[in-house]
C-alpha positions in Angstrom: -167.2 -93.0 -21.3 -164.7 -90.2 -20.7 -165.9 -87.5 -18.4 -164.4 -84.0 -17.3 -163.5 -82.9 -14.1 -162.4 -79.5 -12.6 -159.1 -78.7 -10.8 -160.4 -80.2 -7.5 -159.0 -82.6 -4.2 -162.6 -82.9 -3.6 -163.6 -84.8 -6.8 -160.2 -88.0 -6.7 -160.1 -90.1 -9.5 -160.7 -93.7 -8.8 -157.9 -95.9 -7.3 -155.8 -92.9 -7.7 -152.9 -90.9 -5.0 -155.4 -88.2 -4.9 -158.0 -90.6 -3.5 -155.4 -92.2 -0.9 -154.9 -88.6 0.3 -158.2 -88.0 0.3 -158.7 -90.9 3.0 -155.8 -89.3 5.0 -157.8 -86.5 5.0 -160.7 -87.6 6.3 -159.3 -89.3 8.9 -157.4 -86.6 10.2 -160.5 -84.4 10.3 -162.5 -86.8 11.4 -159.6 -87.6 13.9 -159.6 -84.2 14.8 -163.0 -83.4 14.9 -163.5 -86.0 17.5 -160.5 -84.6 19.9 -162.2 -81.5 19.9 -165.7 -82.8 20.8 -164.3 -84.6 23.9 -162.0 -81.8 24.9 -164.5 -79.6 25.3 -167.5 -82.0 26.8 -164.5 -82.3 29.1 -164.6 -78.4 29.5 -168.1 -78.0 29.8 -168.6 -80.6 32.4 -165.0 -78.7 34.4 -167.7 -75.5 34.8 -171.2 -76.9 35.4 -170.4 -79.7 37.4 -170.3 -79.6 41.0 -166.9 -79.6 42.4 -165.6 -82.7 43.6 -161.8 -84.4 43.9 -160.3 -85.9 41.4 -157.7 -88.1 40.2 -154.9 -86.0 39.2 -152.4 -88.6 38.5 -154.8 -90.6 36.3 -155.9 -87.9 34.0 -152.5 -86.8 33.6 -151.2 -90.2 32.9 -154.8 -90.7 30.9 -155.2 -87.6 29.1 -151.8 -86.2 29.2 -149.6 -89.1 27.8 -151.5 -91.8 27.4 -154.1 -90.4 25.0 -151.9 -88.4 22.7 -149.5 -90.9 22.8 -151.5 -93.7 21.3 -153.4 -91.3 19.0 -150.8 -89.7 17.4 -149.2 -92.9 16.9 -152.2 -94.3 15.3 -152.5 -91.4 13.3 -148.5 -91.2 11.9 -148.7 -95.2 11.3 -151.6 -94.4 8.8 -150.1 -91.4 7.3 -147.0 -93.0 6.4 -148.6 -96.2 4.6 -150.6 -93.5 2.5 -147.2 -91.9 1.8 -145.8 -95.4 0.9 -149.0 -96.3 -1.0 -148.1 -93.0 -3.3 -144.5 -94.1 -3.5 -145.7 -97.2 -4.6 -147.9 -96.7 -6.7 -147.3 -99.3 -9.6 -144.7 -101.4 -7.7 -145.4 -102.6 -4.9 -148.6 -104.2 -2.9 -151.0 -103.7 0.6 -149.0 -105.9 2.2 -145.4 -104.7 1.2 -147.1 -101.3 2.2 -148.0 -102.1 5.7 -145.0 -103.8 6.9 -142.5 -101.4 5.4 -144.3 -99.0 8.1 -143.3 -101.0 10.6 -139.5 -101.6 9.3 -140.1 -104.8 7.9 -139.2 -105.4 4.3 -137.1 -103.2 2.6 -138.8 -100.7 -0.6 -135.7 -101.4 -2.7 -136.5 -105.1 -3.4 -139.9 -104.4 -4.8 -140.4 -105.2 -8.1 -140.3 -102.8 -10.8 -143.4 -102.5 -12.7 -144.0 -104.0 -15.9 -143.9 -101.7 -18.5 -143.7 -98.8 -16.7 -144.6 -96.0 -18.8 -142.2 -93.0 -18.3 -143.4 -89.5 -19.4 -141.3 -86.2 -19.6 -142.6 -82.9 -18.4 -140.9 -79.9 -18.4 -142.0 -76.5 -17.2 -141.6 -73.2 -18.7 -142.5 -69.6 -18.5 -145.5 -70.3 -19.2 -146.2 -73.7 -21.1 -145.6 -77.7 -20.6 -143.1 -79.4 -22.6 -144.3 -83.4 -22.4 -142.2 -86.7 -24.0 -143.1 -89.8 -23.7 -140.1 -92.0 -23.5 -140.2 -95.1 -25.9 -136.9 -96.5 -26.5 -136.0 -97.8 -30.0 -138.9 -95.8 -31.7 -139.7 -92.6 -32.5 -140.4 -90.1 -29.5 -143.5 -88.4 -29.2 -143.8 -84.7 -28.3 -146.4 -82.6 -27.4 -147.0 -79.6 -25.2 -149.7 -78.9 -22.6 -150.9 -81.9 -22.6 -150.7 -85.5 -21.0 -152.7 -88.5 -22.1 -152.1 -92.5 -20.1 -153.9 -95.2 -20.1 -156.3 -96.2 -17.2 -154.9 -98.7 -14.7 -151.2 -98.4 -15.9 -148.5 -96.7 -13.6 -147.4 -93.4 -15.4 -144.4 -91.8 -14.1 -143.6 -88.1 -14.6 -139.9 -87.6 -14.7 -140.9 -83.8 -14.1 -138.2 -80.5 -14.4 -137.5 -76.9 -15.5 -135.9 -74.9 -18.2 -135.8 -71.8 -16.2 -137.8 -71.3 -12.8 -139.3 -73.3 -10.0 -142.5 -74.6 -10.7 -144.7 -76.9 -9.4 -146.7 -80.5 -11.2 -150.1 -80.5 -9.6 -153.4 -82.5 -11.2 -155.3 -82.0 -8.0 -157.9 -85.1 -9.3 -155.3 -87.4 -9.8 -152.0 -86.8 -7.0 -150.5 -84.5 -5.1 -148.4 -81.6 -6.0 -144.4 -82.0 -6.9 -141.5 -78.7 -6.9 -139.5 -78.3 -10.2 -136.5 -76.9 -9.2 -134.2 -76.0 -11.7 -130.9 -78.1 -12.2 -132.8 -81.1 -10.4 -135.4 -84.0 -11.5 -138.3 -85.3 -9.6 -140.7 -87.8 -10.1 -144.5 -88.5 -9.8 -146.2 -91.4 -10.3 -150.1 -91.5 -11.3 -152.6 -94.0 -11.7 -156.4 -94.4 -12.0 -159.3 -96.7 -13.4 -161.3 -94.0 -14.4 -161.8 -92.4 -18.0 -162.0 -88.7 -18.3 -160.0 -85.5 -19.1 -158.5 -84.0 -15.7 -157.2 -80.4 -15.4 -153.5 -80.2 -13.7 -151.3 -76.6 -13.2 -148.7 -74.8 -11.9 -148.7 -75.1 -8.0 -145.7 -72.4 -7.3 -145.7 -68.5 -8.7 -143.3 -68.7 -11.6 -143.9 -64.9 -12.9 -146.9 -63.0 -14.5 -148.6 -65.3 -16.6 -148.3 -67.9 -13.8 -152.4 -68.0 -13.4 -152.2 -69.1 -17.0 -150.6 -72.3 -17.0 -152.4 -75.4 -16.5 -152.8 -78.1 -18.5 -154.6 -81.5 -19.1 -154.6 -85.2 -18.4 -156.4 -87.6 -20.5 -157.2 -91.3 -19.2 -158.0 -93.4 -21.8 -158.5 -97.3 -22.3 -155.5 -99.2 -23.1 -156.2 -99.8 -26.6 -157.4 -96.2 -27.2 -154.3 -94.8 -25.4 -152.0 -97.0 -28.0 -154.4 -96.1 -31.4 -153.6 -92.4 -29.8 -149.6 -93.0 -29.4 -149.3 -94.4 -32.5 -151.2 -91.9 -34.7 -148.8 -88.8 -32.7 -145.6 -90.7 -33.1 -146.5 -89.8 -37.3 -145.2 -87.1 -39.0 -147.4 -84.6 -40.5 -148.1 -84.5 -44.0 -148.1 -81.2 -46.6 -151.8 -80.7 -47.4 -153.3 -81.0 -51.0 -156.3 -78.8 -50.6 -156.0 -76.0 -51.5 -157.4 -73.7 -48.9 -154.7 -75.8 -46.3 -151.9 -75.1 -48.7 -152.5 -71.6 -48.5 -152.3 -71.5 -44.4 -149.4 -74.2 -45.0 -147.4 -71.5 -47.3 -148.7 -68.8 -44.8 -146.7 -70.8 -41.9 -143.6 -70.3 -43.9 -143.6 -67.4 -45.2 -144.2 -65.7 -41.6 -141.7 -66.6 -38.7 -143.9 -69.3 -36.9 -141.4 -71.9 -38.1 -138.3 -70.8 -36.5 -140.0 -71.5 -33.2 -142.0 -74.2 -33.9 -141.3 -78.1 -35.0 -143.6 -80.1 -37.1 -142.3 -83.0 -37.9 -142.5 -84.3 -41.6 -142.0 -80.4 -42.9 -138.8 -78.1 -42.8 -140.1 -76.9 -39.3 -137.5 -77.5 -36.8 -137.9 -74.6 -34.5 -137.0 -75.7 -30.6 -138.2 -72.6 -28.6 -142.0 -73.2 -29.2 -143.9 -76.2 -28.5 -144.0 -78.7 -31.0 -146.8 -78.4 -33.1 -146.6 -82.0 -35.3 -150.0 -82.7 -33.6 -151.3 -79.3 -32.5 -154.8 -80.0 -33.6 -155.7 -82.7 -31.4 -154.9 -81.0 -28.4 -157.9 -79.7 -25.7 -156.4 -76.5 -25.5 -153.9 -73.5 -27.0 -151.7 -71.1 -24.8 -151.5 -74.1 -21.7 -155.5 -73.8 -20.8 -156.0 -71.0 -21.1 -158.0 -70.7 -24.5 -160.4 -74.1 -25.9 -159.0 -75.5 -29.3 -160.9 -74.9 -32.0 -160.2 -73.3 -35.9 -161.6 -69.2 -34.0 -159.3 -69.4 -31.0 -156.1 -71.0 -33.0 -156.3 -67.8 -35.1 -157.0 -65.0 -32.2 -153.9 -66.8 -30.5 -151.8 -66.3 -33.2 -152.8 -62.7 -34.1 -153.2 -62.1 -30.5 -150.5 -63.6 -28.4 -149.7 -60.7 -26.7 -153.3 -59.7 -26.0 -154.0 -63.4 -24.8 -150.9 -63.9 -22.0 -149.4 -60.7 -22.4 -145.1 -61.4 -21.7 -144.9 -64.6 -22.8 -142.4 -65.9 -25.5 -145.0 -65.9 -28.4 -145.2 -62.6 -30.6 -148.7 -61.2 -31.9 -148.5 -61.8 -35.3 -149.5 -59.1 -37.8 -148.3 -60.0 -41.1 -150.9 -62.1 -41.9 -154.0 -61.2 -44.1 -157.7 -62.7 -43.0 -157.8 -65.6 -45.6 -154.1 -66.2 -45.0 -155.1 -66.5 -40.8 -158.0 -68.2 -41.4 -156.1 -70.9 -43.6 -153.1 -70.7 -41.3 -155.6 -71.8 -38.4 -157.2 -74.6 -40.6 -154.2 -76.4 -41.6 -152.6 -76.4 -38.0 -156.3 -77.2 -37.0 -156.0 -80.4 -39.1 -153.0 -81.3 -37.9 -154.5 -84.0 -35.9 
C-alpha cells in the first residue's frame, strides 16, 4: 500500500542509504552522548571528592591516548562501512563491505548489478528534468518527478543546465552537488512503497524554496505497467470539450516550449508534457495536480514562482482555460 512521507532524515525508508545514515547517526550521538556523561561524572567527582594522589601517568596514557584512540577508531571503522554500504548500494555485499574497510578486497571487482536501472536528472532554474535510460527503445521523459521500483538499485546520473544545485530525498539518501560542466551519481534503494518528497539542497536563486520534487516506489510490476504506458505518445482527443483545450494549446505559445510527443509539440525549454497529467504535482511541488491548479498555473505563472521561465498566460478565454487544463489533465 503506497504511503506518503514528508521531507524528513527522521522518517528512512526501509533498507534504504537514508536508513544506514540514520544508524551512523545514532551511534555517533549515542557515542557522544556517552563521552559526555563520563567526562563530566569524572568532573563532578575532581570537585566533591576528597583530595587524594593520583596516577598521573595512567590517566594520561588511559584517558588521554588510550581512550580516544580506540574510540575514534571504532567510530571511523563504522563510518566508512556505512559510506561503503552507500557506494554500494546494488553491487556489492556485508561482507565485501566490511573487509574493503580494512583494505582487503578491492571495490573495482564487484559485480555490477543486474539490470541496473539508470535515471537522468537534471536541474534547472527552477524545475527537474528526469530520463530514464532504456537502450534500444524509446526514452521516457518527464519532469519533477521520479518513480523506481522497490528493491531495485536506481542510479541517478544527476547534473545542471545552468547553476549548482543540490539532489536531496531526505527519506531515501543523502544529499549530492550538481555542479555545472560535471556529472555525479546517486544510487537509491528501498523495500518500501510510498511517494517520498526530494529538493534542492543548495540556493540556486529566488525561486530556489520552490523546487522539490517526488519519488515514487512502486512494485516491480506496477513500476513496468507505469514505464510502459509513459514511453506512449499522446493521442489528439475526439471529445469535443478536449479538442477545444487541444486547439487552445496551439493556438497560444505553450507549444514552442513544451514537447508532447505524438503532436507537432516539440518545444525543448519547458518540461515535457507527453504525460503531464499523471504527475503528483505542477511548478516542481509547489502546486497539487489536479484540472483548478493546471489552469491557475498557466494563467498565473508569474503569480505562482514569480521569475521563472514560464510566462502568465493571458490570451486565453475561461472555456478555452478550462479545456486547455482538461486535455493536458488527461494526458495521463
Amino acid at each position: 500500500m503506497e504511503s506518503s512521507h514528508s521531507a524528513s532524515v527522521l522518517h528512512p525508508a526501509s533498507d534504504s542509504g537514508a536508513a544506514l545514515i540514520d544508524q551512523l547517526g545514532t551511534a555517533l550521538y549515542v557515542g557522544g552522548a556517552i563521552i559526555f556523561v563520563v567526562v563530566m561524572a569524572l568532573a563532578i567527582y575532581g570537585v566533591f571528592a576528597k583530595a587524594r594522589a593520583i596516577n598521573a601517568r595512567g590517566w594520561i596514557l588511559g584517558g588521554g591516548l588510550a581512550f580516544p584512540i580506540v574510540t575514534l577508531t571504532v567510530l571511523l571503522m563504522y563510518s566508512l562501512a556505512v559510506g561503503n554500504g552507500l557506494n554500494a548500494i546494488g553491487s556489492s555485499n556485508a561482507l565485501q563491505l566490511f573487509l574493503e574497510c580494512f583494505g582487503i578486497g578491492d571495490a573495482r571487482e564487484r559485480t555490477p548489478a543486474d539490470g541496473l536501472l539508470r535515471v537522468h536528472v537534471v536541474g534547472k532554474q527552477w524545475w527537474w528534468e528526469v530520463r530514464y535510460e532504456q537502450p534500444g527503445r524509446q526514452e521516457v521523459i518527464l519532469a519533477n518527478e521520479i518513480r523506481m521500483p522497490t528493491d531495485r538499485a536506481v542510479e541517478l546520473v544527476l547534473s545542471t543546465t545552468d547553476v549548482i544545485h543540490s539532489f536531496w530525498a531526505p527519506s531515501l539518501a543523502g544529499k549530492v552537488d550538481m555542479i555545472p560542466g560535471r556529472t555525479t551519481r546517486l544510487r537509491l534503494q528501498t523495500s518500501e512503497e510510498g511517494t517520498f518528497r526530494a529538493l534542492c539542497a543548495e540556493y540556486c536563486g529566488g525561486q530556489h524554496a520552490l523546487m522539490a520534487l517526488y519519488v515514487v516506489t512502486q512494485e516491480t510490476t506496477d513500476f513496468d505497467a507505469w514505464l510502459a504506458s509513459q514511453a506512449r505518445p499522446a493521442n489528439e482527443p475526439t471529445d469535443p470539450f478536449l479538442k477545444t483545450g487541444y486547439d487552445a494549446f496551439f493556438r497560444g505559445e505553450c507549444h514552442e516550449c513544451h514537447t508532447i510527443r505524438g503532436t507537432p509539440a516539440e518545444g525543448t525549454s519547458g518540461p515535457d508534457l507527453t504525460h503531464v497529467g499523471s504527475r503528483k504535482s505542477l511548478a516542481a511541488g509547489t502546486l497539487n495536480n489536479h484540472i483548478g491548479t493546471m489552469a491557475g498555473w498557466i494563467a498565473g505563472a508569474q503569480d505562482v514562482k514569480p521569475g521563472n521561465k514560464m510566462p502568465s498566460s493571458l490570451a486565453y478565454s475561461g472555456v478555452e482555460l478550462r479545456a486547455l487544463s482538461a486535455w493536458l489533465g488527461s494526458l495521463e
